[in-house]
N, C-alpha and C positions, 0 to 999 in steps of 0.2 A: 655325284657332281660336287664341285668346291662349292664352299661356301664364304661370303664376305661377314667377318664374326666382327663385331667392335665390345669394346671392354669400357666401362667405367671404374675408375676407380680413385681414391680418395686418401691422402695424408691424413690422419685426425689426431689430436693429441691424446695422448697416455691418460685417461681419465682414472687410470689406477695407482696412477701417482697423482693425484690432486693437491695444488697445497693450498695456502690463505692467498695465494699470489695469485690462484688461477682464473676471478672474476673479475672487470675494470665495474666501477661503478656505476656505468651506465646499461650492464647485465650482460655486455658482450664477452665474450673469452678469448683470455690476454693467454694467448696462444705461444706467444715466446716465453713464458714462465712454464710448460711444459714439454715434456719428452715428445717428439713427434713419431709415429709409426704408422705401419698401412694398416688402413681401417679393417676388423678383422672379418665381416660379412664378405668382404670385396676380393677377400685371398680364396673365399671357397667359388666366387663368381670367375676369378681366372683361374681357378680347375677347373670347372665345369666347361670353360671355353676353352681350354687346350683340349680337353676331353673331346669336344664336340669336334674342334678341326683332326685330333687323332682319329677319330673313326672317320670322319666324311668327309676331310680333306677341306683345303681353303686357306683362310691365312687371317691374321688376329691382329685388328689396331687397339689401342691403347690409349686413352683418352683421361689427360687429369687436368683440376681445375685449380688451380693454387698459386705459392709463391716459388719463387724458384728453387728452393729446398724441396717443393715436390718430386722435383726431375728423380731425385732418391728414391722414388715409389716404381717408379718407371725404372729403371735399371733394375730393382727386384723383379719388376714383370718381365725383364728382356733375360736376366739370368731364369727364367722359367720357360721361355719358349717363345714370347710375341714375336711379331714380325716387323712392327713398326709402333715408336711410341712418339705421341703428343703431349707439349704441356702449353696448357694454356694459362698464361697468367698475363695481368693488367691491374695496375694498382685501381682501376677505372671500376672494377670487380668485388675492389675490396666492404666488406659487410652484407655482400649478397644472402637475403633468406632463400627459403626452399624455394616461390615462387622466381628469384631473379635468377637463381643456379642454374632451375631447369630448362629458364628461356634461353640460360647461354650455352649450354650444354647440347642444346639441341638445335643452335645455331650451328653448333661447331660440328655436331654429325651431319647437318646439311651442306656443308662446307666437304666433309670427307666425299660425300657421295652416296653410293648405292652401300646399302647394306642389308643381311638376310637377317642376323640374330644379334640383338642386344645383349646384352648382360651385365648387371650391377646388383652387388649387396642390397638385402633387403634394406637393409639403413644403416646411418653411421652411428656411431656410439659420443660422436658429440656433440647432437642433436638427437637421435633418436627419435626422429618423425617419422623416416618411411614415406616420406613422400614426392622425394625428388626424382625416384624411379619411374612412379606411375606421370607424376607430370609431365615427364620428357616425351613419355610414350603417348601423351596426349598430345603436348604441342607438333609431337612428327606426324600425329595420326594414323598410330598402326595399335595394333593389338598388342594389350598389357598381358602379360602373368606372374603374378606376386606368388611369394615362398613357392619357386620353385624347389624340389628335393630331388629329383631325378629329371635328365633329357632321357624319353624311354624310348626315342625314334626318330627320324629325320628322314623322311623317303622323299625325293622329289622337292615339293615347296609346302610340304606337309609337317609338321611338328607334333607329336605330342609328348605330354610333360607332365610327370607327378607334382601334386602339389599338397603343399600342409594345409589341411583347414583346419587346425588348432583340437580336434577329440578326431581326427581321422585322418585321411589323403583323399585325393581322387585325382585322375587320369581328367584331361582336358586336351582337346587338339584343334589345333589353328593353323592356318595360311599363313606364310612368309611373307612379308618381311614382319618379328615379332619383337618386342623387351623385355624380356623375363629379369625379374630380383631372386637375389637365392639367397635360403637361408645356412645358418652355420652347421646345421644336419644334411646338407646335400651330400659332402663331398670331406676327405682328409687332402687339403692342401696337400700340394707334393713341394719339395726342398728344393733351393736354388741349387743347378746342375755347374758342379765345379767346373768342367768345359767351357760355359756361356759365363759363368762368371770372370773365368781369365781373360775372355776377349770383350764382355761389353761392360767391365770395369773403367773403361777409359771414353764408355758414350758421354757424351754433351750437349748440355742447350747452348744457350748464344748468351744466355745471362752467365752460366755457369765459367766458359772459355775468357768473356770479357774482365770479369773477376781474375781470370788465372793469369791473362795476359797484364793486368794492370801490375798485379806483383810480379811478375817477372819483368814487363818492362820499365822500371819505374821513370827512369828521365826521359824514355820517348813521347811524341806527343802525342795528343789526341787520335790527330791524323792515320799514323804512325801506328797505333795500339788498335784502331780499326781495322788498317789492313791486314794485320797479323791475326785479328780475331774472323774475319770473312776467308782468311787463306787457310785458316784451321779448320774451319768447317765445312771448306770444300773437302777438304781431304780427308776428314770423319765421315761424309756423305758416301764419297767413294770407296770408302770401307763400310760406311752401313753400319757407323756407328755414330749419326747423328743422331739428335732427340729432338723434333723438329718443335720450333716453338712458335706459336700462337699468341697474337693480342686480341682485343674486341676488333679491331678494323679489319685483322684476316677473317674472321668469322661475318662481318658486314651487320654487329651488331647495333640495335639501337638504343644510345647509351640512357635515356629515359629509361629504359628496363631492364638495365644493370646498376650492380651497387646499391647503395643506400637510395636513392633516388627510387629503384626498384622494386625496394622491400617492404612492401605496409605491413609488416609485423613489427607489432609495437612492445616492449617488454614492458610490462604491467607495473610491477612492484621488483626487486630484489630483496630478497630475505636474506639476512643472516645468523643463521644457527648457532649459540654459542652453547656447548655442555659445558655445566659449571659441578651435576653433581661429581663426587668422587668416590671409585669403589662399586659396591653393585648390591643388587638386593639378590637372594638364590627364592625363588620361587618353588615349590613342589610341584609336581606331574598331577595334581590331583583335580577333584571339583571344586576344593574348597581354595585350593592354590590360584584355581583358575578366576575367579571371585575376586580372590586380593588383586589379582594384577589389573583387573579391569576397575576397581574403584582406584586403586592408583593411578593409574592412567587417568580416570576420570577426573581426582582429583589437581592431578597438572595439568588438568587444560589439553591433556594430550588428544583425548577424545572429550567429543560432548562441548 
């Protein structure tokens, strides 16, 4: 029997490029001072979900939550095989914590409708909480499963699923409709398919079109630049290669629990690091090595 699979997934910046640019002072991250790329937990969540409609059939939405430069993450996932991608963005959105994310994230699969299997990275890498998976699966009210490593089954509306408990696995099985996280040991991501790349290199949101039409039309008018952007999109649908787009009011959000309004996480303090020694100390492998490095340590205040 097909299956109705949804995908989450997430732009996050290049935390492997970090510069002094990458913190604003109030502890948020000044996200346009970094490389943007899809977050790497969430490329082994969409193999596992093409995997999953490969063997059992069905078909894969695609769901992100961002600025309009997301739409970029969603074209990686449609040169991979989804069937339909969403972006949702709203400045109304902007500085949501894990708590505001998951309420709007899970407005907007209620919005999509029926669905049999979630899937999303166990967490992003800029944040690194892991928590917006299981929230989501609470505010829909279905059953969680965290580190997934393998989908080992799918009979009917029965699932089961390996999973990492940190010194082992084990086998776990649940009733449809589920949301499983998966970790980066599930699966080897497969490569964007040069085929699907030729044809949905030219998908678009309405931000993105609005943007291309304003530079190619420059003296038309408002008016005028609207039509042209509603008559482009009809005829990107009919090719099926729109990227449909989402605010808070399509999802019938309540804006109290989006955005900064949303978010009682409070950042405590910001620290900033600054190494001033220069050069290095070499240490021995030894016991006696091992002695020096901890009364040094101690002595900076590193420990103790």
């Amino acid at each position: 029997m097909p299956y109705d699979i949804l995908l989450l997934v997430k732009q996050v910046p290049d935390t492997a490029n970090v510069t002094a640019e990458a913190m604003r002072d109030d502890g948020t991250v000044n996200r346009g001072a970094l490389p943007a790329i899809f977050n790497p937990e969430d490329l082994n969540a969409l193999e596992t979900a093409l995997e999953a409609r490969d063997r059992y059939g069905g078909s894969i939405t695609v769901l992100t939550m961002g600025p309009p430069k997301a739409a970029d993450i969603l074209r990686a996932c449609l040169y991979r095989g989804v069937d339909r991608a969403i972006l949702l963005t709203d400045r109304r959105a902007a500085a949501s914590d894990t708590l505001a994310t998951s309420y709007i994230l899970a407005q907007a699969i209620k919005t999509i409708g029926h669905f049999d299997l979630v899937f999303a990275g166990r967490q992003a890498i800029d944040g690194d909480t892991a928590q917006v998976g299981p929230q989501c699966a609470e505010k829909l009210g279905v059953t969680q499963i965290t580190y997934l490593e393998e989908l080992v089954s799918l009979v009917d509306r029965t699932v089961r699923i390996r999973r990492d408990t940190g010194n082992g696995w084990e086998i776990v099985e649940a009733e449809l409709p589920i949301l499983a996280t998966v970790t980066s040991t599930a699966n080897r991501p497969r490569p964007e398919a040069v085929r699907k790349m030729l044809r949905f290199k030219k998908a678009r949101g309405e931000t993105e079109l609005a943007a291309e039409v304003k530079a190619e039309l420059r003296d038309a008018s408002a008016e005028q630049r609207n039509e042209e952007v509603q008559r482009r999109l009809t005829t990107l649908g009919e090719a099926g290669l729109r990227i449909e787009q989402w605010d808070l009011d399509t999802i019938g959000a309540d804006l109290a629990r989006c955005g900064l309004s949303g978010s009682p996480t409070v950042v405590y303090r910001v620290q900033s690091i600054v190494l001033t020694k220069e050069g290095y100390t070499e240490i021995p492998a030894t016991e006696d090595g091992a002695r020096q490095l901890i009364h040094e340590l101690v002595v900076d205040h590193t420990l103790g």
